[in-house]
DRENBA-366425 format. One record per residue (C-alpha): residue in one letter; x, y, z. Coordinates in steps of 0.1 Angstrom, whole numbers, plus 2048, in hexadecimal, padded with zeros to 3 digits. Example, Ala and Ser with C-alpha at 12.3 -4.5 7.8 and 13.67 -1.06 7.14 Angstrom:
% residues 2
a87B7D384E s8897F5847 
END
This chain:
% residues 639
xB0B8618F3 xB2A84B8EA xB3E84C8C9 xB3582A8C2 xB0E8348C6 xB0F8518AB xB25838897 xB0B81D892 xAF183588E xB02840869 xB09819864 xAE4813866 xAD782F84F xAF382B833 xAE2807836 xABE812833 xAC682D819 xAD380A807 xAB47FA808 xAA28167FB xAB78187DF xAB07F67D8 xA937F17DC xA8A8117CA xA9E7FD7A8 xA8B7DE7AC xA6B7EF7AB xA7A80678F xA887E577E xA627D477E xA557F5776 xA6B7F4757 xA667CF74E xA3D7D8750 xA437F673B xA587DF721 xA397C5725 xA1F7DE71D xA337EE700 xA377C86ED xA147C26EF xA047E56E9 xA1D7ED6CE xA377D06C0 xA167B86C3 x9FC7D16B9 x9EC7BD69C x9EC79A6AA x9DB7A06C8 x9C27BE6B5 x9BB79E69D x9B27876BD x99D79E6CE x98A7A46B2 x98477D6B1 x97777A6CF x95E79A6C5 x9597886A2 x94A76869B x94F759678 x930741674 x92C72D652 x90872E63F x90771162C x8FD712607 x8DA6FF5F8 x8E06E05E9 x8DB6DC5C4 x8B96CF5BB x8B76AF5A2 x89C6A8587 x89969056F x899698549 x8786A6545 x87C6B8564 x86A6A5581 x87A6AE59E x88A68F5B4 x89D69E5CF x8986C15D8 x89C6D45FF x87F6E4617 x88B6F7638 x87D6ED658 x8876F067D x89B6D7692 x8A26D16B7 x8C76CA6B8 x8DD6BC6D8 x9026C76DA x90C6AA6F3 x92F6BA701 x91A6D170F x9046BB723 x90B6AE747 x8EE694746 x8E568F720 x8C7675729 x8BC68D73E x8BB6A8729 x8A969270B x88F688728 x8876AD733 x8846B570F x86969A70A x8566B2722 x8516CF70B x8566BA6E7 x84E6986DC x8696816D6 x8636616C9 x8776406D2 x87F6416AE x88D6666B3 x8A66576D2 x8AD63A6BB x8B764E69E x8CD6696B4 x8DD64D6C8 x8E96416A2 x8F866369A x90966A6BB x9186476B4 x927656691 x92D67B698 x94168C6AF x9396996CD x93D6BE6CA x9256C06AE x9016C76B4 x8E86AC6AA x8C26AC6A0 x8B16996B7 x88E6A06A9 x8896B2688 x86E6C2675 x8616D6694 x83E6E5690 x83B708695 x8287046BA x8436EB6C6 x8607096BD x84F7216D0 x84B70A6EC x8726FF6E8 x8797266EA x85F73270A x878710719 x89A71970C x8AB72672B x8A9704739 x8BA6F2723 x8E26FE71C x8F06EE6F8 x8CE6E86EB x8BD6FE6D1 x8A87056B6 x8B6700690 x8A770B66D x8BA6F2652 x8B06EA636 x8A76C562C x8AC6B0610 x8896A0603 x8876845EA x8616865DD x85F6625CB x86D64F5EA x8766305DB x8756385B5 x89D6395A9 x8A86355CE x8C96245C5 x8CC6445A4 x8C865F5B8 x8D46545D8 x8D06675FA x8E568160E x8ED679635 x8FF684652 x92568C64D x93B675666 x95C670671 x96765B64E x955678638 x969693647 x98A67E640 x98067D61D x9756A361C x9996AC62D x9AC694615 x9946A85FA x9A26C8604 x97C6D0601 x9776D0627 x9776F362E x95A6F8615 x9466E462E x9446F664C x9226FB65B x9146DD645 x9056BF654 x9016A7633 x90F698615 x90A6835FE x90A65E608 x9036475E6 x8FC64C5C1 x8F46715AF x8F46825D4 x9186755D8 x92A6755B7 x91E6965AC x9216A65D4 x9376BD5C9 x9216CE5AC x9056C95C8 x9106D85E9 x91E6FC5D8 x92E7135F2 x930719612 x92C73E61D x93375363D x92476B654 x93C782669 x92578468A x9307A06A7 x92878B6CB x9257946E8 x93778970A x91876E70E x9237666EB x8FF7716DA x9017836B7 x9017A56BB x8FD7B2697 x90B7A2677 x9287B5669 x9337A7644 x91D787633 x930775617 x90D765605 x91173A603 x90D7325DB x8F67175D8 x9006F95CC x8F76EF5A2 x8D66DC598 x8DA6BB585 x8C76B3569 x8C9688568 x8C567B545 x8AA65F555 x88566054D x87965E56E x85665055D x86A635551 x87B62C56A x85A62A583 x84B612564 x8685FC567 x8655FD592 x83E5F3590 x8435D7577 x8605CB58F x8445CE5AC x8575B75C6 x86D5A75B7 x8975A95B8 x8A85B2597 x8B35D457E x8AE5E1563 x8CB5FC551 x8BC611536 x8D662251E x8CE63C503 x8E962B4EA x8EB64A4D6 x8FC65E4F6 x902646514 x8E8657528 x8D8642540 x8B163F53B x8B062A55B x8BC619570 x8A8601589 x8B05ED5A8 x89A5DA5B8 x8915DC5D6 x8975FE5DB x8926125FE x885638606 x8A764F607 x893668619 x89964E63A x8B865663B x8B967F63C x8B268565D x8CA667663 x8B9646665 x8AC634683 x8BE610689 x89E5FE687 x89B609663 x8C260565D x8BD5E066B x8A45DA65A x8B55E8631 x8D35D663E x8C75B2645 x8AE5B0630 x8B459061A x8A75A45FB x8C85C15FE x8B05DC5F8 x8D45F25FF x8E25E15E4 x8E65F75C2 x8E25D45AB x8E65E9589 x90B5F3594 x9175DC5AF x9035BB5AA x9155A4595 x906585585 x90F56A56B x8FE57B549 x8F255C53A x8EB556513 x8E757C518 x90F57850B x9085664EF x9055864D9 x9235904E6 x93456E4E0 x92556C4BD x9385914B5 x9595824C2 x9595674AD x95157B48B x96B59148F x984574496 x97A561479 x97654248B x967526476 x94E518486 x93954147C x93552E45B x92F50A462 x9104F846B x9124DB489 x8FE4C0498 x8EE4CD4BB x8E34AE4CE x8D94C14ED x9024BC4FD x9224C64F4 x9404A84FD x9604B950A x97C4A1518 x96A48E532 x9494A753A x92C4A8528 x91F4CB525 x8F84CD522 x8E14E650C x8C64F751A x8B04E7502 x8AC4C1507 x8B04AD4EA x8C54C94D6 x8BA4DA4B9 x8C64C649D x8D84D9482 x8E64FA48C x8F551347B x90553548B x8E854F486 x8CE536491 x8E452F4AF x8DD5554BA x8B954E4B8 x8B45334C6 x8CE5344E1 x8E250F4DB x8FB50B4FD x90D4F14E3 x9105064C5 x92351F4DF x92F5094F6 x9464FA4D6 x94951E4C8 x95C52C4EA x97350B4E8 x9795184C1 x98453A4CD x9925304EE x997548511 x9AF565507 x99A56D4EB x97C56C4F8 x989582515 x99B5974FC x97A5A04EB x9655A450B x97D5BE51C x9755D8500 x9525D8508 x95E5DD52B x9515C053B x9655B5559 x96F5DD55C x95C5F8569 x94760D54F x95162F55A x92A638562 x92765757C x92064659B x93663A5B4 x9396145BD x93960359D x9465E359E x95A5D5581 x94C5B257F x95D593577 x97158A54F x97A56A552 x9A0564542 x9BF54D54F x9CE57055C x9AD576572 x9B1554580 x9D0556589 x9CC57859E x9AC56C5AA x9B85495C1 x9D45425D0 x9E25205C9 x9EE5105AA x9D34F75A8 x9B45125AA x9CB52F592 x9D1511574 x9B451B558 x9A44F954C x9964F852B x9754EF535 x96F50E549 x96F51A525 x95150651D x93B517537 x94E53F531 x93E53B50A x916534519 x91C554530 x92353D550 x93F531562 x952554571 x93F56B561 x92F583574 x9275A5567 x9105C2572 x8EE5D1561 x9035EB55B x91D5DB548 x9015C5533 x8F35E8529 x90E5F5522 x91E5DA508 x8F75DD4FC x8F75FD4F5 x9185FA4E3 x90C5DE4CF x8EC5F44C8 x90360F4BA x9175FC4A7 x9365FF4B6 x93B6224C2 x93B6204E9 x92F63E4FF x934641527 x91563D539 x90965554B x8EB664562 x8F268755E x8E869F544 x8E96C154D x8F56D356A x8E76F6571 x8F7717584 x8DA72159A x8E6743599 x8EE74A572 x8D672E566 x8F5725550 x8F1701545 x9106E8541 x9066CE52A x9166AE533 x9256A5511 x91F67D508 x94366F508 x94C6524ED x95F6404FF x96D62B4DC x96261E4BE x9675F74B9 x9735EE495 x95B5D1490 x9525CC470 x9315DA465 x9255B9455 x92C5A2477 x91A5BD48B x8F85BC476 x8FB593476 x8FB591499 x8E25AA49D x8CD59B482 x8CD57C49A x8C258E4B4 x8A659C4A3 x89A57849B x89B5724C3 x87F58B4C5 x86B5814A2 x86D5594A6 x8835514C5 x8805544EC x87957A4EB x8595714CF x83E56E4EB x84358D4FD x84D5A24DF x82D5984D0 x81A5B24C3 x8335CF4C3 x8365E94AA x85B5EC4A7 x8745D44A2 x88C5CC4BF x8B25B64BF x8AF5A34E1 x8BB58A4F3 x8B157450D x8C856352A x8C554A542 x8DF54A560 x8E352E579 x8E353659C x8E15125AC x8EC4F2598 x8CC4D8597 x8DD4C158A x8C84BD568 x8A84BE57F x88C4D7572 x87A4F5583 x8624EA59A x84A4F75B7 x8614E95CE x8824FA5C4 x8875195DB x88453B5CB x8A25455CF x8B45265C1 x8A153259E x8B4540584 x8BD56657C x8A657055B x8B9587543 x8AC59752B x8C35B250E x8B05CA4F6 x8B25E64E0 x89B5F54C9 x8916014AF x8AC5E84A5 x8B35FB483 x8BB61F494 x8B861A4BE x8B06324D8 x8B361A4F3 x8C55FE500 x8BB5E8521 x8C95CA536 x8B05BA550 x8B65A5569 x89B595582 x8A758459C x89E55E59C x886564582 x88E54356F x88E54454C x89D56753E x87A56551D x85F56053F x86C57D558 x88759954C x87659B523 x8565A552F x8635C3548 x8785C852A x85D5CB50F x8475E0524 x8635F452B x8685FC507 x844604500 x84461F517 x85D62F509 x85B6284E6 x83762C4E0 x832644505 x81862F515 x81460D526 x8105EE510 x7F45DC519 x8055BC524 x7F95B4548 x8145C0564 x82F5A4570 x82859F596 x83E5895B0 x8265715AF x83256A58B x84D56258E x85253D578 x855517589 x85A510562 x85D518541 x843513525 x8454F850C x8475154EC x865526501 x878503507 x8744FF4E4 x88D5194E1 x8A051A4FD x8AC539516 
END
């Protein structure tokens, strides 16, 4: 063997010994980098990933509280919750949702109506969230669901509890309903800070006493901290934080009352605002038509929603808050006040009513053909002469009439609890202004003035607001909020929170002009266009009767051939006993014609009940009486 031989054969081993060497410190190296790994998470990271681990063991799953239950003041119940089952969809979780619906027609009966109605709230909800696609299961059709259940992945059986509205129609627009939360619902809940309380619940209010008071009403959401398994089943329940249910509502409405008023409305369109004067508690409050709020709980099919929303009748449509008509001579109280506190002159002079007023080059005509002769102020209340106040608004002129009327709150919102009030329209130079756009349309002209003083021309106010300036009127001044809310209860203590009546303010009339003005309205109801149907009563009522105008006829009268809803609005304001009242209404009906023929009848009948606690015996107003024209006694006196 050669030198070179034995020399080559060292090279080569020094050079494997090399990459043993290295090799060994790489694997030492990733050794020590796994080692490093291990200790940050086992040790450094100990209580973030302990914290994980138990959240994939622990599932936190909401239990949502009992809604409040609401009665009316003697403690008939109106809106209360029964449990029942549901079959509910989640449709991320469906490869072929038809399909799946189709297969489940198979086992349990769904209706076109129950497809109609889910295709509606997939259309509003998101997709993630499970949604009832039949409800109210019978115990049979759950067990057959359950033998079934394997087939079916993101479809199962629910227990919820449903909101139930016993009296359907009765105070639909009062009470409201509760529906399905959606996209714009849990903008609002977020922009709350509320939303988190709302986990695991399907509903909330939508409109009147279910939505302004949903906070009182849906209480607190509480929590169940369930151990699952790998399949993601409950195991066993480890901690339960109880939900607290949310507060009962007592309403200040006589729900008696208001069904009296709803029958003697039968079909036709109008409301009636009752107001206990003493407090500002609402006694009721009517819109006609109404609709059933229990249609919309398990989310309403869009047959039904097509046919609420086009009906020509706006059976959706809260008319005591949000429907906004001229008031008619219904003002003329109001007017009458204005003027006595201003002092204006013409309070103590006598004129000459030929039936028209002359202003500039417009001849504005009375109600009353022919005029009324001689006419002094309080007999102008009574009678209701368009001249004597078309001449008394030009006396007082815009800003103070407008001054006056925006204490009593008309053409501003009257602060009742329930959302949506509209504010109606004052009529002033400023309004007009704001309200068009070009010079010509924004200039006041005085003979807009003419028609603001007989309650026409811009004014446009709500039952609501009539009721309320009634009320104040009624109590001489000292204004309260209205409200439909009385009481609200803790479920759990039983402790009551009385909702305090709040005086809004107290007007400094002068005593004296107050009782003149209601002395002439107590003369509408002894000798003037309230007489006929006040006939009889044992108490004495201050009224006042109103005509608006819907459609100009040009001085034509009322005949068969005029449409029905080209008729005037019939008003009608009351409050008895006038000496001491405990109630104050407005009525409206709806192209009823002549304020004495439609809205004081409802109105009398109205007050019977709940003065005396039983139906007058007057026969009931129907649709089909609804007047072509008015009698010779009640043109005799006018509107």
């Amino acid at each position: 063997m050669s030198q070179g031989e034995i020399k080559n054969q060292h090279r080569e081993r020094y050079a494997f010994q090399l990459r043993i060497i290295a090799a060994a410190l790489f694997v030492l190296s990733l050794f020590a980098l796994l080692f490093s790994r291990f200790f940050w998470l086992q040790a450094v990271q100990h209580e973030k990933y302990m914290t994980l681990a138990e959240q994939n063991r622990i599932s936190l799953v909401p239990i949502p509280p009992s809604r409040g239950i609401i009665r009316d003041r003697n403690g008939v119940v109106l809106a209360h919750n029964f449990s029942a089952y549901t079959l509910e969809i989640t449709p991320s979780k469906q490869t072929d949702l038809e399909e799946t619906i189709e297969q489940l027609s198979s086992i349990i009966e769904i209706t076109a109506k129950d497809k109609r109605r889910f295709k509606k709230l997939r259309d509003e909800t998101r997709d993630f969230e499970t949604l009832p696609i039949r409800t109210r299961l019978s115990d049979e059709e759950v067990a057959r669901f359950a033998a079934n259940s394997y087939r079916f992945p993101g479809v199962e059986i629910k227990a919820r509890l449903f909101r139930h509205y016993p009296l359907g129609e009765i105070a639909s627009h009062l009470i409201g309903y509760i529906g399905r939360i959606n996209t714009k619902d849990l903008e609002q809940l977020d922009e709350d800070g509320v939303a988190a309380n709302y986990r695991g619940t399907d509903h909330l209010g939508k409109i009147g006493i279910e939505q302004s008071y949903e906070q009182q009403l849906h209480g607190k959401t509480g929590f169940e901290e369930v151990e699952i398994d790998s399949g993601g089943r409950a195991v066993r329940t480890l901690r339960r934080t109880p939900p607290v249910p949310g507060s009962d509502l007592t309403l200040s409405i006589d729900i008696k009352l208001q069904k009296v008023v709803e029958d003697l409305f039968d079909k036709r369109r109008g409301s009636l605002v009752a107001i206990d004067p003493k407090t500002g508690g609402l006694l009721a409050m009517v819109s006609k038509p109404g609709f059933d709020p229990n249609l919309f709980v398990d989310g309403i099919d869009p047959l039904n929603w097509n046919e609420l929303n086009t009906s020509p009748d706006k059976p959706l449509l809260n008319r005591a808050t949000r429907g906004e008509y001229p008031p008619g001579s219904t003002f003329k109280p109001f007017m009458a006040l204005a003027a006595l506190e201003g002092d204006f002159p013409l309070t103590r002079q006598t004129i000459s009513d030929p039936g028209y007023f002359i202003y500039g080059n417009n001849k504005f005509r009375d109600s009353h053909a022919g005029g009324y002769g001689s006419m002094s102020f309080d007999r102008s209340i009574v009678v209701s002469s368009d001249t004597y106040f078309y001449q008394l608004a030009v006396q007082m002129g815009i800003d103070n009439i407008a001054k006056f009327m925006a204490t009593l709150d008309f053409g501003n919102q009257t602060g009742v609890d329930l959302n949506g009030e509209r504010p109606g329209i004052l009529p002033s130079p400023e309004w007009k202004k704001k309200r068009f756009k070009t010079p010509a349309t924004q200039k006041w002209y005085s003979g807009e003035t003419v028609s603001v003083g007989i309650g026409q021309g811009y004014n446009s106010y709500t039952p609501m607001q009539m009721a309320h300036a009634t009320a104040t009127l009624a109590n001489r001044g000292v204004m309260f909020r209205p409200h439909a809310v009385g009481k609200i209860i803790d479920p759990i203590t039983g402790t009551i929170k009385v909702v305090e009546p709040q005086p809004v303010k107290t007007m400094t009339w002068q005593s004296k002009n107050v009782e003149r003005v209601i002395r002439g309205m107590e003369g509408v109801i002894r000798e003037g266009t309230g007489a006929r149907s006040f006939a009889g009563a044992n108490y004495l009522a201050a009224g006042k009767t109103g005509t608006a105008q819907v459609y100009s006829l040009k001085g034509s009268k009322y005949n068969k051939n005029i449409s029905e809803r080209l008729r005037d609005h019939s008003w009608f304001i009351v409050f008895a006993p006038a000496e001491n009242p405990t109630i104050a209404l407005a009525v409206i009906v709806e192209n009823g014609g002549f304020g004495a023929q439609a809205a004081a009848p409802i109105a009398r009948q109205a007050l019977d009940y709940y003065i005396n606690g039983k139906l007058p015996a007057l026969p009931k107003a129907t649709a089909s009486s609804v007047p072509q024209a008015a009698s010779a006694a009640e043109e005799a006196v006018g509107d």
